[in-house]
Each structure stands twice: as C-alpha cells, then as structure tokens.
Kinemage of the C-alpha trace (Angstrom):
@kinemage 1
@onewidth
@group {chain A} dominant
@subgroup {mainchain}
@vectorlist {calphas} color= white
{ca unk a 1} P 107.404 91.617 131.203
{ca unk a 2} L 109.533 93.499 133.662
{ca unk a 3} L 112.102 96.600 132.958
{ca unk a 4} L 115.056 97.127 134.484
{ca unk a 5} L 115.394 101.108 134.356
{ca unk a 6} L 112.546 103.764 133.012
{ca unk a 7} L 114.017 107.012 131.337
{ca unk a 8} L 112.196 109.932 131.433
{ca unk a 9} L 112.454 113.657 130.125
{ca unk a 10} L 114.544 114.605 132.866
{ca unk a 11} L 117.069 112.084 132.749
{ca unk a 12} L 117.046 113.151 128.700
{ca unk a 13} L 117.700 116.674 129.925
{ca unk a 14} L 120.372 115.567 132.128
{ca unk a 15} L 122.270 114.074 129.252
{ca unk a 16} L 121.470 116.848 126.524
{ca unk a 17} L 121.220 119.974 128.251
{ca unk a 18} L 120.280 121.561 125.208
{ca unk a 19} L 116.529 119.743 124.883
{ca unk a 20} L 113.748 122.085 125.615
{ca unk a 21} L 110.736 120.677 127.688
{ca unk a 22} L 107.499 120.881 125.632
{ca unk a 23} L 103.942 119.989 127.122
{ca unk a 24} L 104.802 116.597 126.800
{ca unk a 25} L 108.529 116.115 127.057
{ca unk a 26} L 111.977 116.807 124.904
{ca unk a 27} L 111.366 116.175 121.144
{ca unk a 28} L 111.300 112.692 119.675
{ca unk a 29} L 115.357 113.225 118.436
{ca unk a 30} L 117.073 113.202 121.994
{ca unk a 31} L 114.805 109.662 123.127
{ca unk a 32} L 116.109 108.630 119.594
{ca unk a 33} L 119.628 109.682 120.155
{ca unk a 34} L 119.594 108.434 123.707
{ca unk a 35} L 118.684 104.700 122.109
{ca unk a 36} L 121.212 104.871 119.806
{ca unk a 37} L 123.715 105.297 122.532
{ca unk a 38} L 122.084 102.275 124.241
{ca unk a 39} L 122.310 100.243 121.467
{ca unk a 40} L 125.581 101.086 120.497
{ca unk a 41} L 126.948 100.547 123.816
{ca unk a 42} L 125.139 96.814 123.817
{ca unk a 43} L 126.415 96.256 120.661
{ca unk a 44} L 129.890 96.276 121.559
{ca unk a 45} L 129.508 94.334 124.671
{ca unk a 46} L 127.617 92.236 123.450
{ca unk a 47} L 124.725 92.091 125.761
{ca unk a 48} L 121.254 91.519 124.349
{ca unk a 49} L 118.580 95.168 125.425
{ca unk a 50} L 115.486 95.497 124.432
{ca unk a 51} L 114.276 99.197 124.494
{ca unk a 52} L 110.696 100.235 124.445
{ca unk a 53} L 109.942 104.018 123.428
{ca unk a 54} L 107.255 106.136 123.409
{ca unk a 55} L 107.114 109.489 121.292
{ca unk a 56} L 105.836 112.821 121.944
{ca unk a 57} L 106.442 115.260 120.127
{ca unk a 58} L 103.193 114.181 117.536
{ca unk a 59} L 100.570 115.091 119.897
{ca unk a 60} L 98.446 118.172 120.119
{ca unk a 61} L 99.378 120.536 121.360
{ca unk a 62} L 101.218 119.905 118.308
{ca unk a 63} L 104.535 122.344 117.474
{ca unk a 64} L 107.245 121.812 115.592
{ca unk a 65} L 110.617 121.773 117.477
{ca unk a 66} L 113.082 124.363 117.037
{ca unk a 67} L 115.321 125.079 114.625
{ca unk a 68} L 113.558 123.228 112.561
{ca unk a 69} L 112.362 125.419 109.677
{ca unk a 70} L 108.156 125.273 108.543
{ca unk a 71} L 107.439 124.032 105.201
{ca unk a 72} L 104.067 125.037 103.743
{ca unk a 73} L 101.884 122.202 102.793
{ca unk a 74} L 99.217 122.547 100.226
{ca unk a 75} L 95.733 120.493 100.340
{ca unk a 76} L 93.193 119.826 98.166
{ca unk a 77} L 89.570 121.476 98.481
{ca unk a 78} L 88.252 117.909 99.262
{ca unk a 79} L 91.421 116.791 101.579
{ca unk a 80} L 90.738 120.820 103.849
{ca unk a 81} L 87.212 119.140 104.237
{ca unk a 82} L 88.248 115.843 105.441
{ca unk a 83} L 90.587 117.297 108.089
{ca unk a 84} L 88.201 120.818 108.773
{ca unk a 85} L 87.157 119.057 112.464
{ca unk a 86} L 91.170 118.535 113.028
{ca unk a 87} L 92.737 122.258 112.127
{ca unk a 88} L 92.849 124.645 109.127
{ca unk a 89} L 95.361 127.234 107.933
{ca unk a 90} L 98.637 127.539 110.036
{ca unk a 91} L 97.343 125.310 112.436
{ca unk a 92} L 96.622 122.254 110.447
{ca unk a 93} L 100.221 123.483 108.779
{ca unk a 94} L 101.679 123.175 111.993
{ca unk a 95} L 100.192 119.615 112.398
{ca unk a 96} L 101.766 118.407 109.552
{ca unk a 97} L 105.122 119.943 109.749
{ca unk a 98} L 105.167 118.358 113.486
{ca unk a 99} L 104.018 115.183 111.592
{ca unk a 100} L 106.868 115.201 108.884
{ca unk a 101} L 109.229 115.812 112.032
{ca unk a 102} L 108.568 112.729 113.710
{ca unk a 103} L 108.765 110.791 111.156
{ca unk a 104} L 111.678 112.240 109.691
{ca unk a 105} L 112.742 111.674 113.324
{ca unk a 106} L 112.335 107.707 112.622
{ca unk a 107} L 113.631 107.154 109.410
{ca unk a 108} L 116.854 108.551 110.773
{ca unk a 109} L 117.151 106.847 113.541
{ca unk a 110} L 116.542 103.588 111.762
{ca unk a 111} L 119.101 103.913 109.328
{ca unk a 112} L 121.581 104.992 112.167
{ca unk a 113} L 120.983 101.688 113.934
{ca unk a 114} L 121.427 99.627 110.805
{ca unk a 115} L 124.854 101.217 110.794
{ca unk a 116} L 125.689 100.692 114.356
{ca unk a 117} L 123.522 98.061 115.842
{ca unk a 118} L 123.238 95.834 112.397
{ca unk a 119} L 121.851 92.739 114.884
{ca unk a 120} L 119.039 95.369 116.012
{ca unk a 121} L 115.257 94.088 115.345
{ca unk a 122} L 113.393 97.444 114.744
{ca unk a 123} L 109.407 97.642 115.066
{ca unk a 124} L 107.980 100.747 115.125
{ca unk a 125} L 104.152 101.544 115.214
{ca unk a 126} L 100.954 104.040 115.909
{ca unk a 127} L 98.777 103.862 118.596
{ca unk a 128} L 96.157 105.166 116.917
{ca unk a 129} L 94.955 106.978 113.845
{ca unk a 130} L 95.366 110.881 113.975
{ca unk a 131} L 91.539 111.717 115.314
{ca unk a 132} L 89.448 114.402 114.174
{ca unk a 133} L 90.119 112.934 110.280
{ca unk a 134} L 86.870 112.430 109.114
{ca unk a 135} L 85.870 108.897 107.708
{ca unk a 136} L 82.224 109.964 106.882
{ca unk a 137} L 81.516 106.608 104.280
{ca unk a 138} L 81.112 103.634 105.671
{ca unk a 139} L 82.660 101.485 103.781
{ca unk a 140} L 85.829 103.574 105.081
{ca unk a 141} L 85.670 102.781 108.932
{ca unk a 142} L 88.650 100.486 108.879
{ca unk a 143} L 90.548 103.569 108.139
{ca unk a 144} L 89.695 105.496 110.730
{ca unk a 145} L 91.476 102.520 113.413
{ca unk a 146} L 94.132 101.631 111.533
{ca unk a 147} L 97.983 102.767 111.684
{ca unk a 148} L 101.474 100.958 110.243
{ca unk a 149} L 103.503 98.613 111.251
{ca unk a 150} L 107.012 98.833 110.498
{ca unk a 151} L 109.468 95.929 111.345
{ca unk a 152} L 112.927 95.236 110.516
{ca unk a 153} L 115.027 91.955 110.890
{ca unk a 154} L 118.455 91.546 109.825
{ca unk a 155} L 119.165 88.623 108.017
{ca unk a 156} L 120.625 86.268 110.075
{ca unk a 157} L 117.082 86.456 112.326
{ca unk a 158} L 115.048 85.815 109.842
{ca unk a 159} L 115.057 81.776 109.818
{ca unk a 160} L 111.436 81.115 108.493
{ca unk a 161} L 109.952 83.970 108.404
{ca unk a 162} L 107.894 85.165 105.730
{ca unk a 163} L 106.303 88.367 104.486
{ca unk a 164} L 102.371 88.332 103.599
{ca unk a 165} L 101.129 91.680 103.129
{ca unk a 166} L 97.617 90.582 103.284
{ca unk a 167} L 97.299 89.081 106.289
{ca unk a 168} L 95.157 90.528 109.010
{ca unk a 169} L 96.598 91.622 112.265
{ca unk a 170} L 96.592 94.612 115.028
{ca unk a 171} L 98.330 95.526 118.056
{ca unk a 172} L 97.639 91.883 119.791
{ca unk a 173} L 99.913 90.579 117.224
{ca unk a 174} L 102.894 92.780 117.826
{ca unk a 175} L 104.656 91.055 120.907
{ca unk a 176} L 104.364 88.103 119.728
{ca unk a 177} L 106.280 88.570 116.835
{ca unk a 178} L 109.280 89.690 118.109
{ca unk a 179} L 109.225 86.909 120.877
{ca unk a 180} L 109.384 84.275 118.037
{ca unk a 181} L 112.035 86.243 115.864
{ca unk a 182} L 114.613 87.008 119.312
{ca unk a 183} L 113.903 84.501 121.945
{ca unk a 184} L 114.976 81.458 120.669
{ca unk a 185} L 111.681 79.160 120.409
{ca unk a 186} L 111.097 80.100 124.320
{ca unk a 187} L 107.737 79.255 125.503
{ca unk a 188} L 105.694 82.213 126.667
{ca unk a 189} L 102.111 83.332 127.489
{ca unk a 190} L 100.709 85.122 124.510
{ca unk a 191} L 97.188 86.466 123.111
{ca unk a 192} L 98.761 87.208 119.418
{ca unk a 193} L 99.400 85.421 116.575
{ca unk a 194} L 103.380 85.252 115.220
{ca unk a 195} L 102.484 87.727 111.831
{ca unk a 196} L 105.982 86.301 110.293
{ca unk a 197} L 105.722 82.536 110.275
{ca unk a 198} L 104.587 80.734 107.016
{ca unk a 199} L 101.492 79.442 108.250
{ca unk a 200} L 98.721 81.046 110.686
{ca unk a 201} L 100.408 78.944 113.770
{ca unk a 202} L 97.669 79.896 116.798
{ca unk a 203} L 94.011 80.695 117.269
{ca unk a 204} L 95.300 84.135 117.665
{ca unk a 205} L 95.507 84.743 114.177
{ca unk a 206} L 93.803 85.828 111.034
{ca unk a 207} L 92.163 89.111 112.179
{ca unk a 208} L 92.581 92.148 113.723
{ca unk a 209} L 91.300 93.187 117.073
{ca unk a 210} L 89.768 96.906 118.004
{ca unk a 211} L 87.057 97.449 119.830
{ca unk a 212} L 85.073 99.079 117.486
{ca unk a 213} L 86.308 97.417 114.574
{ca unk a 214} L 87.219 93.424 113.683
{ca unk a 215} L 89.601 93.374 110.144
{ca unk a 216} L 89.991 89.854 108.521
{ca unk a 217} L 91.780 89.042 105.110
{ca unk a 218} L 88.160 89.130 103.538
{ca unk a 219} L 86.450 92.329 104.943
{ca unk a 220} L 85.690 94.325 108.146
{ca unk a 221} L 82.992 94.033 110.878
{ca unk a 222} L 81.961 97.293 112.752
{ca unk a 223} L 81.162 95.807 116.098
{ca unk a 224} L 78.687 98.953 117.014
{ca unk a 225} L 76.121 98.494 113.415
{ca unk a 226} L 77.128 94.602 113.157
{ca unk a 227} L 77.507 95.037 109.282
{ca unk a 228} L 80.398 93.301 107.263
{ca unk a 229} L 81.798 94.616 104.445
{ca unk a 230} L 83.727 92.767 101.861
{ca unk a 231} L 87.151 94.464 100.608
{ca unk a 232} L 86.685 95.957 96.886
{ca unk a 233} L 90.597 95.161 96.366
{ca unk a 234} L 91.246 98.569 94.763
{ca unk a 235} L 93.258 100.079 97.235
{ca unk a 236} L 94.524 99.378 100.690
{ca unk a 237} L 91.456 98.946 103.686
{ca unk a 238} L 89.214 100.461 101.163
{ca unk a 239} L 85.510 97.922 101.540
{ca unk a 240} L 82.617 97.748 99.794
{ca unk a 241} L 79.841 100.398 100.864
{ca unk a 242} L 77.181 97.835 100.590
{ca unk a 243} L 77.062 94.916 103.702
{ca unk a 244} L 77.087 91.478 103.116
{ca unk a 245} L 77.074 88.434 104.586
{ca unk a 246} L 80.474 86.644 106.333
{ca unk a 247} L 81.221 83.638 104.932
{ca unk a 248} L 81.965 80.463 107.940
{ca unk a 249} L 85.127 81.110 108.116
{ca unk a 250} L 84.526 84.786 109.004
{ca unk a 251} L 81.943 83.971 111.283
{ca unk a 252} L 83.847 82.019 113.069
{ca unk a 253} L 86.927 84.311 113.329
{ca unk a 254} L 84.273 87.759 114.422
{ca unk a 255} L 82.921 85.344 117.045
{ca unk a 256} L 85.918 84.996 118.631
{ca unk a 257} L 87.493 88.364 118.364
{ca unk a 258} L 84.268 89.918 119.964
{ca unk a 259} L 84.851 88.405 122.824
{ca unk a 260} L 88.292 89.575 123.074
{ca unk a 261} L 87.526 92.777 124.895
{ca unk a 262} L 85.546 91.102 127.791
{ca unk a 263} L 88.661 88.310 127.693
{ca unk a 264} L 91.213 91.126 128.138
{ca unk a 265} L 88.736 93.013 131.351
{ca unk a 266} L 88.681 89.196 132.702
{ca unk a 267} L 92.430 88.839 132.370
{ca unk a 268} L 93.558 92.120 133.727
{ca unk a 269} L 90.843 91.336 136.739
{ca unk a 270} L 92.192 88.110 137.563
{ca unk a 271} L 95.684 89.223 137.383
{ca unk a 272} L 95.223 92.603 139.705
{ca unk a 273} L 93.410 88.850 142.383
{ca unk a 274} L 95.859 87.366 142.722
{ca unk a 275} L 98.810 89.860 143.079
C-alpha cells in the first residue's frame, strides 16, 4: 500500500504556527485538526482519502501540552505498586494527565468527524500496552500485550457486518477489516482475518498473534513457558492461574500462529529479493 503525500511536524507547524515542537513532534490536537481539514475537504468533493496517523504526544518523555491545566489523580496503595517500575508522585501524575490528553484528544476528534465527514470509517488503536505496568501473575500475561480497538462504521457501510465481542484478534486483523468494509469486495493480499463478517471467513482467523503471546476465544498460550491457560470468564483477558491442556481446536490454531513470526521474517525477506 502506497501514499501519496507524508505530513510531518513541520508541515503541522507551517499550518498552525502556534504548535510547539516537543521531543517527539506538535501535540496529538494539530495532526487531529489537520485530518479534520482533510476530511472535510474530501467530503465535499467527494473524493474517497484514507489517512493514516500516528500520535505522539503519549510517549515518555511524557508532558502534558500547554495550556492544558494538571488534574491530580489519586491511586490505590495496591495500583502505586503495580505502576512503582513506571513513575511515582508528580511523575506518574504527569503520565496520566498526558494519558487523559490524548485520549481526550480522540474522543473529540471522533465526534467532530461524525459531524463533518458522516461517510468516515474511524479505527483507532494502541501499539502496545503502556510498559513498565507490572503483570507479576501469570494468569495475567495477556494483559500485559493487549490494547483496544476502536472502529466506527456509519450505517450505510455496514452491509453484513456483525459485532462479536468475543472473538479473538490482534493487529494482523486490522487491515483487513477495513479493506472488506470500504473496498467494495476487491481482491487483495492479506494475512488477517475480516473481524466484522458473520462467520470466521479465512485461516487467518480465530486468534490473536504477538510474539510472546497467542490469544484464542478459549484461553492464552505464552509462547516463551508453552503453558495455556483457560479464561475464568470473570472479567475481560483475566485466565486461569493454573495451565491446562488445549483442546484440538486450540492446538491446531497455536500451531499455526507460532509460525507466524518466522512467516512474516520469510515474507519481508522475499519481498526486500525481489525489489
């Protein structure tokens, strides 16, 4: 997948003189505001654009943009322990005020596209868990790899698509998604699974793919201690802290998704060949 132009902090600068560089870039709001613009702009000429954006401003050295104003957050005894390798006092303050930012950062920026852009899919995701939180339990380590997935579809894109919170997916799956809710049934090379149709529709499905850790609807398989452990169904990615044994179908699917890391080395290989 190609792009036809790549925006960086300085053409952000360029547009909003008033952004302030920061060890990574402008804040999260001026990318935001410069999509809206985008969209807006496609929106009334009707020309399809898909925009891909990466955000910043959540990332150590983490500081909360001015004039934003602090808020103080209070932990709990046991939540200060979980996060004591990440920051404590004003820093870990700072960390979450810088969190709350972004986000709030988002959820604006979603509900001005809605208004302005209503034919606008909108998928939004992590590319990682915040590291340094502290996962200590075992039966925890799907935790510490996973991060949300937020997607919206107007109506009138939705055809057949369906919504099934427990099914099993990861970044692999993301792509592929949107492909089959924008492009029209057009054919195209894919190593993800389609999270929205009604059935599983591809090998590519029912699990999710990290190279430490495999997640399927039933349970999670650390690929480093080779234990599985069985979901206890009282909250969400919470297992059981004793192993067990995969059923077939779970042996089957942690068969093939361990070999997805040497298939991606073999792919990217193969592709840099024959360039």
């Amino acid at each position: 997948m190609g792009v036809n132009e790549i925006i960086d902090e300085n053409t952000l600068k360029t547009r909003y003189p008033e952004a302030k560089s920061g060890t990574w870039g402008v804040p999260d709001e001026y990318m935001f505001r410069y999509a809206e613009e985008e969209l807006a702009r496609a929106e009334k000429s009707g020309t399809p654009v898909f925009i891909m954006m990466m955000s910043v401003t959540n990332h150590p050295p983490y500081h909360l943009p001015a004039p934003h104003q602090l808020k103080n957050f209070r932990l709990e005894e046991q939540e200060q322990k979980r996060l004591a390798n990440l920051a404590s006092g004003k820093e870990l303050n700072e960390i979450f005020n810088t969190f709350r930012y972004s986000n709030d950062q988002l959820g604006r920026f979603i509900g001005k596209v809605k208004t302005i852009a209503p034919d606008t899919i909108i998928a939004a995701t992590g590319d990682h868990n915040m590291r340094a939180i502290g996962y200590p339990e075992s039966a925890d380590a799907a935790l510490g790899h996973s991060v949300p997935f937020y997607l919206y579809v107007p109506q009138a894109y939705r055809g057949s698509a369906e919504y099934h919170p427990e099914r099993a997916g990861s970044h692999k799956d993301i792509l592929p998604t949107l492909y089959n809710l924008s492009l029209s049934e057009a054919r195209y090379y894919r190593t993800g699974c389609n999270l929205t149709a009604p059935r599983p529709d591809s090998p590519w499905c029912g699990y999710g793919y990290n190279p430490e850790v495999i997640i399927t609807e039933r349970g999670f398989y650390h690929q480093h201690s080779k234990a599985f452990h069985k979901w206890d169904n009282k909250n969400i990615q919470t297992a059981e802290s004793r192993p067990s044994t995969p059923d077939g179908e779970d042996q089957a699917i942690i068969r093939r998704a361990s070999a997805y890391t040497p298939f991606l080395e073999w792919q990217i290989n193969r592709i840099v060949s024959t360039q």
